[in-house]
DOKOL-394662 format. One record per atom (N, C-alpha, C): atom name; x negated, y, z negated. Coordinates in steps of 0.2 Angstrom, whole numbers, plus 5000, padded with zeros to 4 digits. Layout:
! DOKOL-394662
site  x  y  z
CA  X  Y  Z
...
This chain:
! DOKOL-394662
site  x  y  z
N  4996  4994  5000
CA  5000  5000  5000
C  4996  5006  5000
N  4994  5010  5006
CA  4993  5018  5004
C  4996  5022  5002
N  4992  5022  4998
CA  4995  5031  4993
C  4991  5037  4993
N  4995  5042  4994
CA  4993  5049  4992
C  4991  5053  4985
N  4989  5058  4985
CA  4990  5061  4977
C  4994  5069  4979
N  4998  5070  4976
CA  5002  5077  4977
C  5002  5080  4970
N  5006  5086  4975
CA  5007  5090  4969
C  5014  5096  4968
N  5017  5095  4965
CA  5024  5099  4967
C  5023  5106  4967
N  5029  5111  4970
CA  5026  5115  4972
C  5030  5122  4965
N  5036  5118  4962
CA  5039  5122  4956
C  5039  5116  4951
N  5041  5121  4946
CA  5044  5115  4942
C  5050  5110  4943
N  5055  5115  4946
CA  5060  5110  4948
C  5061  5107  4953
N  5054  5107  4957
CA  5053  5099  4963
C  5051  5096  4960
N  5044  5100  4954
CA  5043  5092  4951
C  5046  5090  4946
N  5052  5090  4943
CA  5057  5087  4937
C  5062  5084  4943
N  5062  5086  4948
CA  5069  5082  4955
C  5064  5079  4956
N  5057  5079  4958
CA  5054  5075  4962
C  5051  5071  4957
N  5050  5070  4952
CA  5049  5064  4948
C  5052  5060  4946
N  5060  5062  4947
CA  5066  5058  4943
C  5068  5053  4951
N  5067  5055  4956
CA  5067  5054  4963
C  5062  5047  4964
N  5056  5049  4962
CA  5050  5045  4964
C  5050  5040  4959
N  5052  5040  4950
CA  5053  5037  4946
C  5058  5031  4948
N  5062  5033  4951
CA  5068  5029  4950
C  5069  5025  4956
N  5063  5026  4962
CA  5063  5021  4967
C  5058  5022  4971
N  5052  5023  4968
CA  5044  5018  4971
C  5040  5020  4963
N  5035  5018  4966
CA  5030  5016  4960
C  5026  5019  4961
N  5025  5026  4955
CA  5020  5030  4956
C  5016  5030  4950
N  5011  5034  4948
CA  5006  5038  4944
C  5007  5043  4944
N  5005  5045  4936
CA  5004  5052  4934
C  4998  5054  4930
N  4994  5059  4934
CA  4989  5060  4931
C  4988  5067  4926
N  4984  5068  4923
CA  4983  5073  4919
C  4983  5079  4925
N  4987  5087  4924
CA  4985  5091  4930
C  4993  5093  4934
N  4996  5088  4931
CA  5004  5086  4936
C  5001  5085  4941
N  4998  5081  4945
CA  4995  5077  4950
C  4999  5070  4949
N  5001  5066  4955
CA  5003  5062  4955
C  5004  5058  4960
N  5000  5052  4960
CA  4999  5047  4964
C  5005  5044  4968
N  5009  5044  4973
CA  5013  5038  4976
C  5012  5037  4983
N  5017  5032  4982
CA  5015  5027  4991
C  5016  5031  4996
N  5014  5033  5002
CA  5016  5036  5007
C  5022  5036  5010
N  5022  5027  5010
CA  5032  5029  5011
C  5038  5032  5007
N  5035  5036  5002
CA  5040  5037  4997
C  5040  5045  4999
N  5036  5048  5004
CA  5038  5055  5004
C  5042  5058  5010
N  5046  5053  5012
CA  5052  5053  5015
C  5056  5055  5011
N  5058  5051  5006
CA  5062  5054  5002
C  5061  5059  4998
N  5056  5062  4996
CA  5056  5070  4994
C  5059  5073  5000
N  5057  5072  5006
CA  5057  5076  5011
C  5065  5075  5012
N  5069  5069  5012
CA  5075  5071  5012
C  5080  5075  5008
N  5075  5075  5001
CA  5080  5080  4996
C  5079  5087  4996
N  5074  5087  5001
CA  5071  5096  5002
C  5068  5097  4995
N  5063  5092  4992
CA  5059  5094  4987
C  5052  5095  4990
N  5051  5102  4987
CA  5043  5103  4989
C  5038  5101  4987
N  5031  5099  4989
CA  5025  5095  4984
C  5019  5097  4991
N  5014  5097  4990
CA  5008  5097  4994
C  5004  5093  4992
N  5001  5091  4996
CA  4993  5086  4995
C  4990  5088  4991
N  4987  5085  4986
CA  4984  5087  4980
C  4974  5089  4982
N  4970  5094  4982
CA  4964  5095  4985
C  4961  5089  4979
N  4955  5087  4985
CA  4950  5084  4981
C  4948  5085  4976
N  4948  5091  4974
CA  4946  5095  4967
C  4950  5092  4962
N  4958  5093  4965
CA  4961  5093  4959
C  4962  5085  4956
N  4963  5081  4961
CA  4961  5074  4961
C  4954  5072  4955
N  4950  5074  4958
CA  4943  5074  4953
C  4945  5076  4948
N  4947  5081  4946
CA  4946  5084  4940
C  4952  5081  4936
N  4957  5077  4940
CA  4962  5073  4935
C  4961  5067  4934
N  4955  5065  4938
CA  4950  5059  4935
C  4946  5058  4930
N  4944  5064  4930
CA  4939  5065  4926
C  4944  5066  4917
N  4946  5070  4919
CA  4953  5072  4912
C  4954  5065  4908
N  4958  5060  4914
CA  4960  5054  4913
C  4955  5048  4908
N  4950  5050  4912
CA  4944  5045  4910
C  4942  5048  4902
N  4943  5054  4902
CA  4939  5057  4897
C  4943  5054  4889
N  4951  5054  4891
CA  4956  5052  4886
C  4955  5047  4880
N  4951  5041  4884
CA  4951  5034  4877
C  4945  5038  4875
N  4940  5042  4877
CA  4935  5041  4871
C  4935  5048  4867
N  4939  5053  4868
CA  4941  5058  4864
C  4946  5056  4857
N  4953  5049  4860
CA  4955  5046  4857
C  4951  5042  4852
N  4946  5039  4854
CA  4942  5036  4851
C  4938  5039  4844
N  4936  5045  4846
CA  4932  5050  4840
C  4939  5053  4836
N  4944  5053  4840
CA  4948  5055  4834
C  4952  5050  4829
N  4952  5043  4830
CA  4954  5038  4826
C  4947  5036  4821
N  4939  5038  4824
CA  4935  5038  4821
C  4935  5044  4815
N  4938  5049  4815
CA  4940  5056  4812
C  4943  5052  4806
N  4950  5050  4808
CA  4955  5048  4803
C  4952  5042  4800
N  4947  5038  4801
CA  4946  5033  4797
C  4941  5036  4791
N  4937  5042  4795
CA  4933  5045  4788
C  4936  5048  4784
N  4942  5052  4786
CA  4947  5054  4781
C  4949  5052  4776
N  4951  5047  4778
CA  4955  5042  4775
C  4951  5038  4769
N  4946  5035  4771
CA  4940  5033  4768
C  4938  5039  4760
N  4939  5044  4762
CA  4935  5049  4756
C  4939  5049  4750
């Protein structure tokens, strides 16, 4: 399956264009409101007249990088609460 990474263009494409894509294909959601889905699924934004553009490489990257960074942010901070907790 090819997929793209997008990005809506207000917020109320992307709360209609989530609830849209949620409810009948299989997508990701990245940190950034970037959000992964199948190619064939953007007929159907395109039929609701919802707006969304290609997401730049950048933005793509940089919601990579966000993503990635999460378990081990979470990590230091369950390590936090164990020292806390501990004293």
């Amino acid at each position: 399956m090819q997929t793209i990474h997008i990005k809506f263009l207000t917020p109320d494409d992307r709360i209609r264009g989530f609830y849209e894509l949620a409810t009948r294909a299989r997508i990701g959601s990245l940190p950034g409101e970037v959000y992964q889905v199948p190619l064939d699924a953007l007929p159907k934004l395109d039929g609701q007249h919802i707006g969304y553009r290609r997401a730049t490489d950048t933005e793509v990257k940089d919601s990579h990088d966000s993503s990635a960074a999460l378990p081990q942010r979470r990590a230091a901070d369950r390590e936090g609460e164990v020292r806390r907790h501990r004293r």
